[in-house]
C-alpha positions as CSV (number, residue, x, y, z in Angstrom):
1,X,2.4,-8.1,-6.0
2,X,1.0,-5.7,-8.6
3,X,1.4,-6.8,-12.6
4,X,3.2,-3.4,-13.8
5,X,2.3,-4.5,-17.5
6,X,-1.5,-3.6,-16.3
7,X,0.3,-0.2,-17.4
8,X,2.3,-1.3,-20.2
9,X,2.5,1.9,-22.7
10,X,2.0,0.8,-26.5
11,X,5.0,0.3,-29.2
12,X,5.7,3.4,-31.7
13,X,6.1,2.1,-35.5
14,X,4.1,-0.5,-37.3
15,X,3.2,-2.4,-34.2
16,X,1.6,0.6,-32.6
17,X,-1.6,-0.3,-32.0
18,X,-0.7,-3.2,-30.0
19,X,-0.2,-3.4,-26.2
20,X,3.9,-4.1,-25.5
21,X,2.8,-7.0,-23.5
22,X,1.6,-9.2,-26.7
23,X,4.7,-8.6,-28.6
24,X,7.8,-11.0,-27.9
25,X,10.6,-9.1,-26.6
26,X,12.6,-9.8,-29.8
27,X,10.5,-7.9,-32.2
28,X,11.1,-4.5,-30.0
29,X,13.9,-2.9,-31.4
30,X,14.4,0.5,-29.4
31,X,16.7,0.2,-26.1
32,X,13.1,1.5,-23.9
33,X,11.1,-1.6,-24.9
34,X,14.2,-3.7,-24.4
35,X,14.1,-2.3,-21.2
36,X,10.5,-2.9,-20.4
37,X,11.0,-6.4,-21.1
38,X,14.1,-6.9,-18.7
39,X,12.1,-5.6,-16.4
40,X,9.8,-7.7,-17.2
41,X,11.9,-10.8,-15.4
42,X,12.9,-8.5,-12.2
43,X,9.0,-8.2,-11.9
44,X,8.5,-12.0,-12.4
45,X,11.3,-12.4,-9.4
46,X,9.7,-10.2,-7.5
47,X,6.7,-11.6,-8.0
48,X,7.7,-15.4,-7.0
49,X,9.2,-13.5,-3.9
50,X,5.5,-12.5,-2.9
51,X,4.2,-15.8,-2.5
52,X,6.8,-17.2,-0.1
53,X,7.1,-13.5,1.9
54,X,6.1,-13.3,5.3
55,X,3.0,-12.1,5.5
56,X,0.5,-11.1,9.0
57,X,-3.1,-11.4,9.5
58,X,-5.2,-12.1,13.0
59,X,-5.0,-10.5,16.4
60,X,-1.6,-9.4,18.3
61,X,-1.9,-8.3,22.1
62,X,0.6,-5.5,23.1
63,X,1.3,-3.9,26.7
64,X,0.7,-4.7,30.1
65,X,-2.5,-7.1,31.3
66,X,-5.8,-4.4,32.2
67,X,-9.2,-4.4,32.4
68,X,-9.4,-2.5,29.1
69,X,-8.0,-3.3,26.0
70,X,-8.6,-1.0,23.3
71,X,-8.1,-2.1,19.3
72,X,-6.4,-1.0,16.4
73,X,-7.4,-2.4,13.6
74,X,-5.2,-2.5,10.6
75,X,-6.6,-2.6,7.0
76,X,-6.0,-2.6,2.7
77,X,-3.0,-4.6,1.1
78,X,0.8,-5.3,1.4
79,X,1.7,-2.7,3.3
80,X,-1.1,-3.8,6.0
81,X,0.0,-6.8,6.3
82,X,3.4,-6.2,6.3
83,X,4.5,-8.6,3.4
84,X,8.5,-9.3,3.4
85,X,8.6,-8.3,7.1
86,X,9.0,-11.4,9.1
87,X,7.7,-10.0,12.8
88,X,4.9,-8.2,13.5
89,X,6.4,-6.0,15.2
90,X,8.3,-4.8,13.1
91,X,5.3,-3.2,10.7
92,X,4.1,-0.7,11.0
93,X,0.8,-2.2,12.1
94,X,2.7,-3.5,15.2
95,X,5.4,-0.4,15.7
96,X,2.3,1.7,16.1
97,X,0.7,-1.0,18.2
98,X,3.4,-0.8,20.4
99,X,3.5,2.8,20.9
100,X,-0.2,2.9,21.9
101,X,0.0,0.1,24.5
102,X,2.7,2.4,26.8
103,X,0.2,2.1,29.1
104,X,-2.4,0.1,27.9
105,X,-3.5,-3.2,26.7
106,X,-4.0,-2.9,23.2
107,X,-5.7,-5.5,20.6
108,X,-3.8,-5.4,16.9
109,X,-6.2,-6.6,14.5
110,X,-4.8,-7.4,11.2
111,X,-7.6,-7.6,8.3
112,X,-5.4,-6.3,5.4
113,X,-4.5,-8.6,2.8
114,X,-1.9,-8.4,0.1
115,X,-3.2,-7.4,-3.4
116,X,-6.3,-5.9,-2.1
117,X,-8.0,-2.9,-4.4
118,X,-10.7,-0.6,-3.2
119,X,-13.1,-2.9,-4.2
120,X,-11.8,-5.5,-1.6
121,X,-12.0,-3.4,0.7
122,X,-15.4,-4.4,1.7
123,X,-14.4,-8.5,2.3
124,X,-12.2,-6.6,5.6
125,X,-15.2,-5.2,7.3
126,X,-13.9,-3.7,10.5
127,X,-16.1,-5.1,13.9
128,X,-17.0,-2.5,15.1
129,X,-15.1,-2.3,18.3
130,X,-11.8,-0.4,16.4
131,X,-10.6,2.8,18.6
132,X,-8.0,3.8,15.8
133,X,-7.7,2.1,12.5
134,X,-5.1,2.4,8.9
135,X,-6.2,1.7,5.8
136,X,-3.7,1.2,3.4
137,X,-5.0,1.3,-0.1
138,X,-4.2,2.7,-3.9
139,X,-1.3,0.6,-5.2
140,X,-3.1,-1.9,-6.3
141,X,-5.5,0.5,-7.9
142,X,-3.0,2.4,-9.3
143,X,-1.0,-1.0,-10.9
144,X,-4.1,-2.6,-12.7
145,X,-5.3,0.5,-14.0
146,X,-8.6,0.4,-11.8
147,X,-10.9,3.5,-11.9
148,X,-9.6,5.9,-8.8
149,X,-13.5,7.1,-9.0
150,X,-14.6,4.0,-7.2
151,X,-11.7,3.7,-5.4
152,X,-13.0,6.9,-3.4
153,X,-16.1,5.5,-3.4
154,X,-15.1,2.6,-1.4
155,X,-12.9,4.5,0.8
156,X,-15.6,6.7,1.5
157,X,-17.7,3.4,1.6
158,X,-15.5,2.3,4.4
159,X,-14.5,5.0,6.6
160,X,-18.4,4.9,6.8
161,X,-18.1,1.8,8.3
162,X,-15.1,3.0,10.9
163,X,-17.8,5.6,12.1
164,X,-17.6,4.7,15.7
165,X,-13.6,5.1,15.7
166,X,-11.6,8.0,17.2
167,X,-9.2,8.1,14.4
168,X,-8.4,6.4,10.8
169,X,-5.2,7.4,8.8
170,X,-5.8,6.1,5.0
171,X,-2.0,5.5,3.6
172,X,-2.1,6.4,0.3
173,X,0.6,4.6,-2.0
174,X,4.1,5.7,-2.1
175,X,5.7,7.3,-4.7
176,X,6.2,4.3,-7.3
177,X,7.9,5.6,-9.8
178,X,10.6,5.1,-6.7
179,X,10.5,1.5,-6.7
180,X,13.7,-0.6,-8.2
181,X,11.5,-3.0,-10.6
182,X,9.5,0.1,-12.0
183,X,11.0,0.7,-15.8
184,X,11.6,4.3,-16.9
185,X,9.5,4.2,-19.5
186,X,6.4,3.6,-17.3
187,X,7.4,6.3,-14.5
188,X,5.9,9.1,-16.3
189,X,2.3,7.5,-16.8
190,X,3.0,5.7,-13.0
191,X,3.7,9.6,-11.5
192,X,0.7,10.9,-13.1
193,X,-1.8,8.1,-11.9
194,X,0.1,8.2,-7.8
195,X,-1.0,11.9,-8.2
196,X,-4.2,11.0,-9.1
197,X,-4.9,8.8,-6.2
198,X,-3.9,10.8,-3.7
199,X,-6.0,13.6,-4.8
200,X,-8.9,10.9,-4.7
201,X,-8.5,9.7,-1.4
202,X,-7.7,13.1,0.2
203,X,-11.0,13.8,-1.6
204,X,-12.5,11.0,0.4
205,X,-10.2,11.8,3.8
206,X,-12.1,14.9,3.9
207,X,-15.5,14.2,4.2
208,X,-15.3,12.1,7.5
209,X,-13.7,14.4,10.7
210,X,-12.0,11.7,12.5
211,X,-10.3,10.9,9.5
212,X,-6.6,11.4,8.1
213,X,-4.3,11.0,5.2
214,X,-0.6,9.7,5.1
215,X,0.6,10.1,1.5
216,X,4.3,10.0,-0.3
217,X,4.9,13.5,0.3
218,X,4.4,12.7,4.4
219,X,6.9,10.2,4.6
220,X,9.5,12.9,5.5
221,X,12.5,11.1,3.7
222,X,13.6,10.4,-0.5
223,X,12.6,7.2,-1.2
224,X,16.1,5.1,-1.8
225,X,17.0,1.4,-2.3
226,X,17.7,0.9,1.1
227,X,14.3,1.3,2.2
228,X,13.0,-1.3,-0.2
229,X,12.7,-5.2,0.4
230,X,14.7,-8.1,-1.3
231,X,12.0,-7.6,-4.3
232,X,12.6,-3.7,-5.4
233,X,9.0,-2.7,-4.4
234,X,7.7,-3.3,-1.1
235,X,8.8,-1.3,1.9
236,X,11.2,-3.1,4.2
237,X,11.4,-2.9,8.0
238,X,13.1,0.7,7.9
239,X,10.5,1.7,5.8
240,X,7.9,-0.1,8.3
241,X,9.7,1.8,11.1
242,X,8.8,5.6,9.0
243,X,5.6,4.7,8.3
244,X,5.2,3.8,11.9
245,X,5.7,7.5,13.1
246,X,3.6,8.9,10.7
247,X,0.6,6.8,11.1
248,X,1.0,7.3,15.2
249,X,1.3,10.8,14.6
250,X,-1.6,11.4,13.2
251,X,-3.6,8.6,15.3
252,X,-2.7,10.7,18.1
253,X,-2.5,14.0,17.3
């Protein structure tokens, strides 16, 4: 689960030069840093949420027994691992799974883990043997205020390493400033930065041929809180279910 204080914007008036997140919530006075600080607790929920969530990582066989099996492999954070959904096939990694063993055995292999950066991208080093692959990658990035320079970097660090695959969709975040726990005052800085990192790894989509991009604007619907998990930020299994067609879409188109 991302800390959304890694973004906290300062306090106006004699405490300005210090971050909101060193100052007890009683000594801000205007209603947006009240605000910030009740959201603080939502994120703290949310938070403790994380660590009991359902979670996947390992191998998952789909379709009919056959000499050939053929292996998706599924990389990045929450969203990879489908955190808060409690069967596997009911994430996208196993929705899309699914639809690519109609007729054929088909290997799900699960590296992502939740909280992952760019830089951990590299502890998930795909096997080798991947015929289609998803990366999903930026939130984590975006929350902690790492640089979205190396994030491409290690994007473009790992796609190198999908080489041999026929297709890799990179999910970019979605749009943030959507999710419940997220306080107004942040969205504006949180809109700016989602922007940024989808320019970044479209930067990095486009140098490797086989490779796509699935990004908030692709998800086809408005993000509301029906699509959200128990915790306000993580996608739920509807969500799971949209991301599912896009990600298939482009594995196969």
């Amino acid at each position: 689960m991302p800390a959304l204080e890694s973004i906290a914007p300062k306090c106006r008036g004699p405490s300005r030069n210090r971050d909101v997140r060193d100052i007890p919530p009683h000594s801000c006075l205007s209603d947006n840093q009240s605000m910030f600080w009740e959201a603080f607790g939502t994120v703290r929920s949310a938070q403790e949420w994380c660590l009991s969530a359902p979670r996947h990582e390992g191998e998952f066989v789909f379709g009919p027994d056959g000499e050939e099996t053929i292996v998706f492999g599924v990389f990045g954070d929450s969203v990879g691992c489908g955190l808060g959904v409690p069967r596997v096939e009911s994430t996208f990694a196993g929705a899309v799974a699914s639809r690519l063993a109609a007729a054929q055995r088909v290997l799900c292999r699960i590296r992502a883990v939740s909280g992952t950066r760019g830089r951990g991208l590299a502890a998930q080093r795909p096997a080798g043997d991947e015929r289609f692959a998803a990366v999903s990658i930026g939130t984590n990035d975006i929350i902690h205020g790492e640089s979205l320079r190396d994030l491409e970097h290690a994007v473009c660090s790992f796609l190198d390493e999908l080489r041999d695959a026929e297709r890799v969709v990179v999910l970019g975040p979605a749009d943030l400033t959507a999710a419940l726990i997220v306080p107004p005052l942040i969205r504006p800085v949180l809109r700016q930065r989602v922007r940024a990192c989808e320019a970044a790894l479209r930067r990095a989509v486009a140098r490797f041929p086989y490779a796509r991009h699935f990004g908030p604007d692709d998800l086809g619907v408005r993000l509301t809180p029906d699509l959200f998990a128990v915790d306000g930020f993580h996608p739920n299994e509807t969500a799971h279910a949209l991301i599912a067609d896009g990600v298939f879409a482009r594995l196969v188109g």
